[in-house]
N, C-alpha and C positions, 0 to 999 in steps of 0.2 A: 947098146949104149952101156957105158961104162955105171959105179954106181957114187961116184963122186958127187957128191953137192958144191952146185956153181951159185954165187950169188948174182944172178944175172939182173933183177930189175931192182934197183933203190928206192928209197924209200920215195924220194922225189915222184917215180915213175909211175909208181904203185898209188901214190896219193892222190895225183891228176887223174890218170884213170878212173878210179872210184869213183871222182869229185867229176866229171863228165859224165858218166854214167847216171850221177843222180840230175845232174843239171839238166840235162836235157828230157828226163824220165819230169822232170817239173814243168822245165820250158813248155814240153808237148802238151802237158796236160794244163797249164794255165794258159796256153796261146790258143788250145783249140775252146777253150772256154772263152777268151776273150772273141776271138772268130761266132762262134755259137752258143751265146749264154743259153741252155738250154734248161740249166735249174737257177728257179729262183727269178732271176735278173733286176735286183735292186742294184740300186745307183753307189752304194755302201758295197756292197758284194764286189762286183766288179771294181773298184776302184781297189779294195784287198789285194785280187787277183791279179791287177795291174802291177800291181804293187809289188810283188810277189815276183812276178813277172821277168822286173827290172829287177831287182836283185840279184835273181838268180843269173839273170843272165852276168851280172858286171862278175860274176863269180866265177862262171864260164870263161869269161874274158880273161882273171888273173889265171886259170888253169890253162889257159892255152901261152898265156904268156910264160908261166913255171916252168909248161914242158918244152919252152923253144930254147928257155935259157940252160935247161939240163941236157936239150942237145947237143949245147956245147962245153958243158960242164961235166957233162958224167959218163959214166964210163962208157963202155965201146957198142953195148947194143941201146944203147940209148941214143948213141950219138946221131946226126942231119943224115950223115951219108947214109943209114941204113934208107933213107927214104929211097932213093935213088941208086936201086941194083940194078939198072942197066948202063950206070957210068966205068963199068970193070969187067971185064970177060968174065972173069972167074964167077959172079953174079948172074951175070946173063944168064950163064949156064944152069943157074941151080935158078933164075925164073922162068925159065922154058921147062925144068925138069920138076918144077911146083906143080906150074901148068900143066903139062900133062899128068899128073899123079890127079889133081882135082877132076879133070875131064876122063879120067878113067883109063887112060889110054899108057899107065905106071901103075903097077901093085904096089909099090912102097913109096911111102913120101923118103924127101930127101930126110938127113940127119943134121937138125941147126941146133945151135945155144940159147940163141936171140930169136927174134922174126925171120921167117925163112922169106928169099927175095920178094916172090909174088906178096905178101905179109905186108911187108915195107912197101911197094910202090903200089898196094893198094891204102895203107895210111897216108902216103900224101897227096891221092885222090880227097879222100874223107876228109884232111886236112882243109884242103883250099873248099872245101864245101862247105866245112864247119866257119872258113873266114866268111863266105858269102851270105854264112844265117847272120853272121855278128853284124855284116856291112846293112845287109837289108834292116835288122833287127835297129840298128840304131837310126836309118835312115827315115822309119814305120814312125819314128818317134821324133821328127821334127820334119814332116812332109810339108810345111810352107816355108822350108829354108830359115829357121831363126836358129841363133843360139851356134854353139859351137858346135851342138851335132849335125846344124844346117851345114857350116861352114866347111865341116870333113866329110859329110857322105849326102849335102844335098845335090849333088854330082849325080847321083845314081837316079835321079827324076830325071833327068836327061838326055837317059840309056833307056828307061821304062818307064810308063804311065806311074798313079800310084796303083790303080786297080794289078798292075803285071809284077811292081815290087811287091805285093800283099800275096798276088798268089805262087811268086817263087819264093817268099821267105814260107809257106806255107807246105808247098810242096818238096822242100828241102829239110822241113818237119816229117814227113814220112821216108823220107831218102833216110834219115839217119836212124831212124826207126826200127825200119827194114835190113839195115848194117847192122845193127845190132842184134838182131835176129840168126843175121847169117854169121856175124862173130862168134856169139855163143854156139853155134851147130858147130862150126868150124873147130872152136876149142876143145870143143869135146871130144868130135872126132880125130885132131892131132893127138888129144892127151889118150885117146884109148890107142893111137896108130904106133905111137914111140915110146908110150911110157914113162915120160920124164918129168912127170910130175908137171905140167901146165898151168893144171885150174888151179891147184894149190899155190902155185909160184906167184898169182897175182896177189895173194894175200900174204906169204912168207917171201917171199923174192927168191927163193934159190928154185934152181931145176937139179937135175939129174944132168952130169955133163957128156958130152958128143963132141962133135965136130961141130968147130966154128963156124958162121956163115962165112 
């Protein structure tokens, strides 16, 4: 790679990022609290935690909303389509040639700017998973249908008990968990594989430029 500085993620990108990262690092930890008060458990304490709870999440909520609108607003590796590299041959080709670089079966990963394919069309797995905590998440909070959150997601009593919405918003808690887990391995390992500056770029936005996805 060349040793040009690309400004590839905007501030917008960079800001939701962050702002998800803490979200759900709270979410996990006040939901499995409410799930299992396991210190304490005053009637005052958990109602905090509740509290807390809901906040973060409606926070969660404008960060997903930020980054749908700067899929459309901001520049090119930010943009929807990166979700979806199997709508372009030329994509295809570099998520099969991902794929095999991760399963071992390629010495060199490919060379991207942005998210390289498989990158992308694993964010719009994570994506629709992270709608499903929200749907569950606001569902968990008016389960006898009142109110407007009845009226938008008591639908999902419908599709599942409360006891099966309780335990897929929970188990959708370690899903995302566990993603993050494997993001950070992954970053690290692309930012030692290419050199282009990765882990830093989520904090200053530029990489080192390459070849475009």
């Amino acid at each position: 790679m060349n040793g040009e500085r690309v400004y590839v993620w905007e501030f917008p990108v960079r800001l939701t990022h962050w702002v998800n990262v803490l979200a759900i690092l709270v979410l996990s930890a006040t939901g499995f609290y409410i799930g299992h008060p396991v210190v304490g458990g005053s009637v005052s304490l958990m109602a905090w935690v509740r509290g807390i709870h809901r906040l973060t999440a409606w926070v969660f909520v404008a960060s997903l909303l930020l980054r749908t609108y700067w899929g459309f607003a901001g520049n090119q590796w930010a943009s929807w389509r990166v979700l979806f590299p199997y709508l372009l041959a030329a994509t295809r080709r570099g998520l099969s040639h991902t794929f095999l670089y991760y399963v071992f079966l390629r010495s060199r990963p490919q060379k991207d700017i942005g998210h390289n394919p498989l990158a992308g069309f694993t964010y719009s797995v994570v994506i629709l998973v992270m709608l499903a905590q929200v749907v569950t998440g606001f569902a968990l909070q008016s389960p006898g249908g009142g109110g407007w959150r009845g009226a938008l997601f008591g639908w999902v009593f419908s599709v599942m008990s409360l006891q099966g919405v309780r335990l897929t918003h929970h188990l959708i808690m370690w899903l995302l968990l566990g993603f993050m887990v494997h993001h950070v391995y992954s970053a690290v390992l692309m930012d030692a594989e290419e050199k282009n500056g990765l882990l830093m770029s989520m904090f200053t936005g530029y990489k080192l430029g390459g070849r475009r996805a």
